[in-house]
TITIKOL-547278 format. One record per residue (C-alpha): residue in one letter; x, y, z. Coordinates in steps of 0.5 Angstrom, whole numbers, padded with zeros to 4 digits, always signed. Example, Ala and Ser with C-alpha at 12.3 -4.5 7.8 and 13.67 -1.06 7.14 Angstrom:
# TITIKOL-547278
A+0025-0009+0016S+0027-0002+0014
END
This chain:
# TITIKOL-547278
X+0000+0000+0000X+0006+0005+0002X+0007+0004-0006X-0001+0007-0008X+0001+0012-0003X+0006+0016-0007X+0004+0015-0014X-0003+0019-0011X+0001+0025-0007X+0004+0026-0014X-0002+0026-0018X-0005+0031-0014X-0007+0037-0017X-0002+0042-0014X-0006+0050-0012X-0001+0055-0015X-0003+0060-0009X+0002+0066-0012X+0008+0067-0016X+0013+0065-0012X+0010+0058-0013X+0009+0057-0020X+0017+0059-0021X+0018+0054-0016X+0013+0049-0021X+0017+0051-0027X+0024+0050-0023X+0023+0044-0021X+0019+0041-0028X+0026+0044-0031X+0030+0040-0027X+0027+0033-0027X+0031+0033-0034X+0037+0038-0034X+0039+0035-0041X+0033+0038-0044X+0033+0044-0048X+0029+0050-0046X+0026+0054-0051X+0026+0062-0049X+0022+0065-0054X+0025+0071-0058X+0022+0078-0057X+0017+0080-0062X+0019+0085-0068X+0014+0091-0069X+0010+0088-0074X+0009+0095-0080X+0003+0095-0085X+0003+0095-0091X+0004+0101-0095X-0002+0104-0098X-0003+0101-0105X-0001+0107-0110X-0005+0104-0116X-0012+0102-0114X-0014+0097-0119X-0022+0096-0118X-0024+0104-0119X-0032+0105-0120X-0033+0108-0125X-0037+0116-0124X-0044+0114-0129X-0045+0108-0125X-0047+0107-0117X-0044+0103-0112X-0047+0096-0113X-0048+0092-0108X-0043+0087-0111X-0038+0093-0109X-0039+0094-0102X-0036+0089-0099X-0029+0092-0103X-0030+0099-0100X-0030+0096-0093X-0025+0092-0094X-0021+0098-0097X-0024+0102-0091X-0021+0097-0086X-0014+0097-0088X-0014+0104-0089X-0017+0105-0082X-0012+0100-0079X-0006+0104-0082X-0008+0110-0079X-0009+0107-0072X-0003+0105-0073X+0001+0111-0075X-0002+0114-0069X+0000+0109-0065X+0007+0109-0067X+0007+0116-0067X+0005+0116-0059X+0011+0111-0057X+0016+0115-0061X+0014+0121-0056X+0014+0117-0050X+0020+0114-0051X+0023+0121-0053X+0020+0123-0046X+0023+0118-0042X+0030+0118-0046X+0029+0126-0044X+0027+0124-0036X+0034+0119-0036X+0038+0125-0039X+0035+0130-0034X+0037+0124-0029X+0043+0123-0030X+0045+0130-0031X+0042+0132-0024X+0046+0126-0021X+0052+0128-0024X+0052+0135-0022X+0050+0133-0015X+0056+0128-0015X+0061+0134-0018X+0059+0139-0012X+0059+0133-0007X+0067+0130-0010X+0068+0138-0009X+0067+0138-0001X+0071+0132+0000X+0076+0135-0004X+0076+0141-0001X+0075+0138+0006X+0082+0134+0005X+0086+0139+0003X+0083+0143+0009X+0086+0137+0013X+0092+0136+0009X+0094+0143+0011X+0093+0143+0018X+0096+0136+0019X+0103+0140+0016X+0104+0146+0020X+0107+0144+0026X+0104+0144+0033X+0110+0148+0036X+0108+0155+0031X+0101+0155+0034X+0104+0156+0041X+0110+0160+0040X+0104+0164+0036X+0100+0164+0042X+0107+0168+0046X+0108+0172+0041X+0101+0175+0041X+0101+0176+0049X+0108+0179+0049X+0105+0184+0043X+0099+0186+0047X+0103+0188+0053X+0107+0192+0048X+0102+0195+0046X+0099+0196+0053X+0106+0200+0055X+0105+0205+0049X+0098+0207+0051X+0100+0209+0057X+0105+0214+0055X+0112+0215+0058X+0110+0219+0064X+0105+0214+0067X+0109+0208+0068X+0104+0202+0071X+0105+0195+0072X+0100+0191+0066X+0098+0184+0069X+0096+0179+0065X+0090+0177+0068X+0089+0170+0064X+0096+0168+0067X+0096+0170+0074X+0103+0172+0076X+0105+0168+0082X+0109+0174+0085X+0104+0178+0084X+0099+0173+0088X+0104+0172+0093X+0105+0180+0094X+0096+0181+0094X+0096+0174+0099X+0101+0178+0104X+0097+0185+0103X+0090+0182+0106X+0087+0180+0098X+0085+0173+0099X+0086+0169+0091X+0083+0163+0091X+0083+0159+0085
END
């Protein structure tokens, strides 16, 4: 019976729920037998209609009316003349599409790339800025620094003339004799 068993689980029906199910169908039927060929169909080519006939053979002449034997010519020509032109506009409407879209690609692109180039220029910029920094040497910014205050007092000493000769205290670097001096007079500094 185990044998009836399987050959019934194999012949049941099996539901496709989504897509993911029936890709797995087709990959699994594919791989029963690997060495069988897969056809993979080849994309349509755009059909085109004929061009309208330059010589009209069945004209009717201008004394007679239209039979009844004529009128199944005139729809068929009415036909084939209606179909060409719908497909004149259509072929018109896919060629303004593809022209908008090819258009929104390039605006695309060029809108990207401008970005990128701005951006490319920031880094660009922003590493130099760093290159530069990291060489000039660390001991100038501290000379540098000296240098201001000696200049600053220097200055100070110029205001004040030659007659008034007063002290300058540097209050950002408290003099140690100077604390020591006020600690002694009564002016207490505590840090």
């Amino acid at each position: 019976m185990d044998v009836k068993d399987g050959a019934n689980e194999e012949k049941k029906p099996i539901v496709v729920k989504d897509a993911t199910d029936l890709q797995r169908l087709r990959l699994e039927k594919l791989m029963k037998n690997p060495e069988k060929p897969v056809l993979i169909p080849e994309r349509r080519k755009d059909k085109s209609l004929a061009p309208p006939p330059d010589f009209v053979r069945n004209v009717m002449g201008s004394s007679a009316g239209a039979g009844s034997g004529e009128f199944h010519v005139y729809r068929h020509l009415r036909r084939k003349e209606y179909a060409r032109q719908k497909f004149i506009q259509e072929k018109s409407e896919k060629e303004k599409l593809d022209d908008a879209y090819h258009n929104r690609i390039e605006e695309n692109k060029r809108k990207a790339e401008e970005r990128t180039a701005k951006k490319r220029a920031k880094r660009l910029k922003r590493k130099q800025k760093a290159k530069i920094k990291a060489e000039q040497p660390k001991t100038n910014i501290t000379d540098d620094k000296s240098s201001q205050s000696n200049s600053d007092s220097d200055h100070s000493e110029k205001d004040l003339g030659p007659k008034s000769k007063q002290k300058t205290v540097n209050i950002t670097e408290p003099n140690i004799n100077n604390v020591k001096s006020d600690c002694e007079n009564g002016n207490d500094h505590s840090l």
